[in-house]
Each structure stands twice: as structure tokens, then as C-alpha cells.
C-alpha positions as CSV (number, residue, x, y, z in Angstrom):
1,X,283.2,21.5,95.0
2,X,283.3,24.0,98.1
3,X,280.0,25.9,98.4
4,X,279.1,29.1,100.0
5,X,276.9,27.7,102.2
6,X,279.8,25.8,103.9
7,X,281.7,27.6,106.8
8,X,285.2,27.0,105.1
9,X,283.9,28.5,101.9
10,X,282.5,30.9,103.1
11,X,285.0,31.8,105.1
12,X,287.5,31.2,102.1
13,X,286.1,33.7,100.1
14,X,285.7,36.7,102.6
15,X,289.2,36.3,103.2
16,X,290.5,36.3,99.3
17,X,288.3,39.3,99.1
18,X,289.8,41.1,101.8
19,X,293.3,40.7,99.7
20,X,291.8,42.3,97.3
21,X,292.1,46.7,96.6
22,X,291.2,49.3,93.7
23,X,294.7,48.7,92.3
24,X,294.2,44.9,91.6
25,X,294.6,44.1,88.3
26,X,293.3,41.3,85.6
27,X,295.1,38.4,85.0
28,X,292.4,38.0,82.0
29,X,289.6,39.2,80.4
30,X,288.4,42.8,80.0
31,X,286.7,43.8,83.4
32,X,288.7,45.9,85.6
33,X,288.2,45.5,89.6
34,X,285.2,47.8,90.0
35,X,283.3,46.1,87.2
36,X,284.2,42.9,88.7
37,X,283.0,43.4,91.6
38,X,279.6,44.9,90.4
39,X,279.7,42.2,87.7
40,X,279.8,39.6,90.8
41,X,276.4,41.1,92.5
42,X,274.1,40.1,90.0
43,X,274.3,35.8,90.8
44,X,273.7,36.9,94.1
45,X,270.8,39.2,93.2
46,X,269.0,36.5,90.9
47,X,269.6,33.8,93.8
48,X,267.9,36.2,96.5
49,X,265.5,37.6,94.0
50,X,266.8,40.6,94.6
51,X,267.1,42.3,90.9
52,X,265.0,41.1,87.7
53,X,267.8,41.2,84.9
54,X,265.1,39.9,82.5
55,X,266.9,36.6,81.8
56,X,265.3,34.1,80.0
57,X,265.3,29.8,80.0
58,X,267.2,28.7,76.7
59,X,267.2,24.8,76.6
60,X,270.8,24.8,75.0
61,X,272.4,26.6,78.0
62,X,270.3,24.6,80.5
63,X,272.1,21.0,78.2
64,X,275.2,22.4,78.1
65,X,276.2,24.7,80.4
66,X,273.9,24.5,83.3
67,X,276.5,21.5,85.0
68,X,279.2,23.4,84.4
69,X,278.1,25.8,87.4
70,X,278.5,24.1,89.9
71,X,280.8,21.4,88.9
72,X,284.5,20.7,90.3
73,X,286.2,21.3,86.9
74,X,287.4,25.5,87.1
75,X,286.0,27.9,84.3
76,X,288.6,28.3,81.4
77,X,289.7,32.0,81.5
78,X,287.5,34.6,79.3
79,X,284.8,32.9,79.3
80,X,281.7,34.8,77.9
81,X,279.2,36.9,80.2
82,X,275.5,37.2,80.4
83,X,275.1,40.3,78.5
84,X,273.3,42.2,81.7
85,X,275.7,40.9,83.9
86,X,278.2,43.1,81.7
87,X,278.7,46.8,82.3
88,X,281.2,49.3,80.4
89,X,280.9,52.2,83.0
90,X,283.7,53.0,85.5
91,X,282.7,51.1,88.7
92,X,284.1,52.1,91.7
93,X,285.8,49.3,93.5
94,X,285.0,50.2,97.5
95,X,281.8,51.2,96.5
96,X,280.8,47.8,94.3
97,X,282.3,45.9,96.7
98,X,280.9,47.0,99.7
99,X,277.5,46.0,98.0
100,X,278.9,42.7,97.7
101,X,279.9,41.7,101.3
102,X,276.7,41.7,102.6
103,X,275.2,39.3,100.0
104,X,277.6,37.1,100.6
105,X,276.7,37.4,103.8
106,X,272.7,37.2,103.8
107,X,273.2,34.2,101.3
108,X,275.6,32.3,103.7
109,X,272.6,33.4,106.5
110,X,270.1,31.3,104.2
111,X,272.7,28.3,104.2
112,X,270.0,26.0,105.8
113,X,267.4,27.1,103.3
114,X,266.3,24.0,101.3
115,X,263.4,25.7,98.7
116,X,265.0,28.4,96.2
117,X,263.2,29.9,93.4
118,X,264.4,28.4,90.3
119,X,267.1,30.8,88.2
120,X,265.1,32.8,85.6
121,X,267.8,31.3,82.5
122,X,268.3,28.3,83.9
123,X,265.8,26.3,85.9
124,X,265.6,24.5,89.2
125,X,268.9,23.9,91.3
126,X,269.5,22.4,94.8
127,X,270.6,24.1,97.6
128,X,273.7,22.3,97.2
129,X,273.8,23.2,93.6
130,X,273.1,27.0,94.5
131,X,275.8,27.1,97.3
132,X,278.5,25.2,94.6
133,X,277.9,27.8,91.8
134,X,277.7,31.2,94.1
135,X,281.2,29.9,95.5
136,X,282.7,28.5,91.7
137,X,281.5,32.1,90.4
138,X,283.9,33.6,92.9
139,X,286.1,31.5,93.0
140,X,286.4,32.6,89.2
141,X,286.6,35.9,89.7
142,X,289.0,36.5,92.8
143,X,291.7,34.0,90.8
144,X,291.0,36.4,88.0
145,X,292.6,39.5,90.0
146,X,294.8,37.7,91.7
147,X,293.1,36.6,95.2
């Protein structure tokens, strides 16, 4: 699984998300560009404790879902959403994503970091484990519009 933390990844990902504009549209699921780009922020926020979104540990995500995160096999298509992670408002994409780029960036900054704070609904994870899911979360949500 690629990982944030790695250059190519990294690199990856910037790039896909330059190919991206307001008028890219869904291949799936309800968000629209703007909310997906908001929508994106918040794993970021939770990984640099940046935002509190009031999650809470549930032992049947952490057993069946937690591997899934960070694994090599791809999300299926309309998968469901954290409930704070979901917004119904108009988001405006250049706006949304200009908040995103530069945690992309001050995560990939942290890519020799080996101590993280464990996620608030599902526990510890690796460095490795943290880069895997920031870049599979992505990588999720740029195939989604098309990128």
C-alpha cells in the first residue's frame, strides 16, 4: 500500500489533485467536489489533532473495519461516512481545497514522526499504518471524481 509519508505518494496525490476543478463530477456516491474536499480534511485533522469531531472507540469498527484502512484491497464505492465527517451544505471547491493542500503537506513534513496519538474511534496505529490510510482515504476520493 503506497503511503503519504512516501515521496511517490505523496507526490502522487498532489498531482491527481491538481487534475482536479469545481466542475469535477462523482462517479459515485452523494458528495459533490466541494463537500469532498471538505469531507477529506477531517482524517487529516484527527491525525494532527487538529479538530475534536467527538469520535468515540467502538470495539466492532476497531475488529472489523480498522484493517481495512490501511490495507492494499481499494474501498468498494459508497461506502458509508462517519457521520461528522459528512456535511449537506454547499462547500466551495477552491476554498475547501485550498485548506486541504497544506495538510497534506504538514502531514508529509511529519513523515519521520514515529509517536502519533492514537485515533479517538479507533485506537493505536503505526506510522506506517497512518501514512497507508491518509494516502488509501485519498486515493478513494480523487478516483471517486475522476483523478
Amino acid at each position: 500500500m503506497k503511503s503519504i509519508f512516501e515521496e511517490s505518494g505523496y507526490n502522487e496525490i498532489k498531482t491527481r489533485i491538481v487534475a482536479l476543478n469545481k466542475d469535477s463530477e462523482s462517479q459515485w456516491g452523494k458528495m459533490n467536489i466541494g463537500q469532498m474536499a471538505w469531507h477529506c480534511q477531517g482524517p487529516f485533522n484527527i491525525m494532527l489533532e487538529k479538530e475534536d469531531y467527538k469520535l468515540k472507540p467502538n470495539w466492532l469498527t476497531k475488529v472489523f473495519f480498522k484493517k481495512s484502512l490501511y490495507n492494499d484491497k481499494p474501498w468498494k464505492k459508497g461506502l458509508p461516512t462517519a457521520r461528522v465527517l459528512k456535511t449537506k451544505e454547499s462547500k466551495d471547491f477552491n476554498t475547501e481545497i485550498s485548506k486541504l493542500k497544506p495538510l497534506i503537506n504538514e502531514s508529509y513534513a511529519l513523515k519521520d514522526k514515529t509517536e502519533w496519538t492514537p485515533h479517538p474511534a479507533f485506537g493505536y496505529f503505526t506510522a506506517q499504518q497512518w501514512g497507508q490510510m491518509q494516502y488509501k482515504h485519498l486515493d478513494h476520493h480523487l478516483k471517486q471524481f475522476g483523478a
